[in-house]
C-alpha positions as CSV (number, residue, x, y, z in Angstrom):
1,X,0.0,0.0,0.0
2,X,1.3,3.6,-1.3
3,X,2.4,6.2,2.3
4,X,0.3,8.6,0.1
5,X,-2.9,5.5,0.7
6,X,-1.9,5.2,4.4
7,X,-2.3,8.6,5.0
8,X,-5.4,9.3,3.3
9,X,-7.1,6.2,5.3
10,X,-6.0,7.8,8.6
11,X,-7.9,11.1,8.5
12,X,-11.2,11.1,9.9
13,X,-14.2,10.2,8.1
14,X,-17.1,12.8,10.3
15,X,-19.5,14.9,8.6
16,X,-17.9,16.9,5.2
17,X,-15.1,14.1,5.8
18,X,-11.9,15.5,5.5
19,X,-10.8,12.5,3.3
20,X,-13.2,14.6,0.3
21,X,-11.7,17.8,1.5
22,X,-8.3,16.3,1.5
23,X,-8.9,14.7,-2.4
24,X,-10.9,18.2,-3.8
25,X,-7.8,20.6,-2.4
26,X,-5.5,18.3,-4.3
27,X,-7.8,18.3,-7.3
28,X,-8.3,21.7,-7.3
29,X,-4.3,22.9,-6.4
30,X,-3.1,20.3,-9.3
31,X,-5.9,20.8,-12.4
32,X,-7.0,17.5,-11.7
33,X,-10.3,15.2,-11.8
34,X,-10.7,13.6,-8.7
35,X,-10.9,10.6,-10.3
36,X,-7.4,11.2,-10.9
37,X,-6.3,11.5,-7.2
38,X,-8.1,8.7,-6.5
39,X,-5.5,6.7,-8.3
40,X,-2.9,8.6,-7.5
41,X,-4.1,7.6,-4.0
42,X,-4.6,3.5,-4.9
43,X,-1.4,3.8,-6.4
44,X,-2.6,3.3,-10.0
45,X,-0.9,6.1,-11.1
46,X,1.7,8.1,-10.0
47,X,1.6,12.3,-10.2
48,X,4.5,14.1,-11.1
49,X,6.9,15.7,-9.3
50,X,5.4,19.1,-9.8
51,X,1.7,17.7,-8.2
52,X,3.7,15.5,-5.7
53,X,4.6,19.1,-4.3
54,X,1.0,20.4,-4.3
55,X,0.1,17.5,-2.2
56,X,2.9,17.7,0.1
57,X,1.9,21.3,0.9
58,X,-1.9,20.3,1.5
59,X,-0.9,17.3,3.9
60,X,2.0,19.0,5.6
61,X,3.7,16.3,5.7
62,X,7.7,15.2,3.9
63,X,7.5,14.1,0.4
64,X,9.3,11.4,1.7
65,X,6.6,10.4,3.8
66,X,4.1,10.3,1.1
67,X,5.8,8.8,-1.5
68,X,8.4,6.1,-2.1
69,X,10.7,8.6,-4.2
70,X,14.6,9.5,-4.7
71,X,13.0,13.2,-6.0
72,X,13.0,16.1,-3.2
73,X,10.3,19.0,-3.1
């Protein structure tokens, strides 16, 4: 399972669950369909370093912490 998965499946899932809020910031800071975070998320795909960055800043959290990368933001 993808760090990027793992973290998305620990925040918490009450009312406007900030698992949606957490995929529509990425969506919306990247240009992308949520569909397209969603396997990004599952590990389907992968985003680019550019987007890796944009999702970095949303979780607050180390690029190397979300992804299994060599590439630094």
């Amino acid at each position: 399972m993808s760090n990027l998965k793992n973290y998305y499946q620990s925040l918490p899932s009450e009312k406007k669950s900030e698992k949606k809020v957490f995929i529509e910031k990425i969506a919306e800071k990247t240009g992308k369909d949520t569909s397209t975070v969603y396997r990004w998320i599952n590990g389907d795909t992968e985003p680019s370093l550019l987007e890796k960055k944009e999702i970095v800043k949303i979780a607050r959290k180390p690029i190397k912490e979300l992804f299994n990368t060599k590439q630094h933001a």
